[in-house]
C-alpha angles and dihedrals in degrees: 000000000000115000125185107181114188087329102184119184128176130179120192090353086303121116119232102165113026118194102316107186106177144145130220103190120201113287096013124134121212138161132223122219147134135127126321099272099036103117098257085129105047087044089061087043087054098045085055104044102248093111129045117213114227082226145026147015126300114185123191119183094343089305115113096233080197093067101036119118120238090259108054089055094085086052087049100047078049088075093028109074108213137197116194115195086231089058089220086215108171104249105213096044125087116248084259097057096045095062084033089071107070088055098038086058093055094055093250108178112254093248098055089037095061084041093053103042092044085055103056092035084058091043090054097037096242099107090117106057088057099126093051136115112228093239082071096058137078119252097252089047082053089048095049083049079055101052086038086066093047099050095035097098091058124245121334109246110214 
């Protein structure tokens, strides 16, 4: 479950987020648009601890994101699959090895790990450029390895 209650952000006196309060139950689907300006980005900062809100109260999985230390976020965005709009693909490693890291870093064992990331490079039809550095893919084939190394871990179970 995903829980925003009265989430409030400014930046430079101006809101960009004014008291969300909103719910994401388990299984459920949602999208996330509006105009350029109205706060979707700073919300998914938020949801992965790279942003605080001035005010209110963000739960992932039944832990309070405004209250974490800095150094329980990387154990957080390890169950929260992220797209940036930047990709942020590791340039000199291969597509595999990309959607390998989330897993590597976790201490998955090789086997699963090979498993895993062969699965969601097929899921997203990018299996065969594997071996690849991102420089030698287009940039929807580099936004379907991104999306590989968000969903390789499986479905979050909330």
């Amino acid at each position: 479950m995903i829980q925003l209650i009265h989430v409030s952000k400014q930046y430079d006196q101006r809101p960009a987020l004014s008291d969300v309060t909103l719910e994401i139950g388990k299984g459920e689907f949602v999208f996330l648009m509006g105009p350029s300006g109205a706060g979707k980005s700073t919300l998914l900062r938020m949801l992965i601890g790279a942003e605080r809100p001035d005010e209110g109260q963000i739960f992932v999985h039944q832990k309070n994101v405004t209250t974490l230390k800095p150094s329980d976020v990387p154990y957080l965005r390890r169950k929260v699959g992220t797209v940036f709009q930047d990709f942020r693909l590791l340039p000199k490693k291969s597509v595999f090895d990309n959607v390998a890291l989330p897993l590597l870093v976790q201490g998955i064992s090789s086997a699963d790990i090979r498993r895993k990331v062969t699965e969601a490079l097929r899921a997203v039809g990018v299996e065969h450029k594997r071996d690849q550095l991102p420089a030698g893919l287009s940039t929807g084939e580099q936004q379907r390895v991104c999306i590989a190394r968000a969903i390789v871990n499986g479905p979050v179970v909330l």
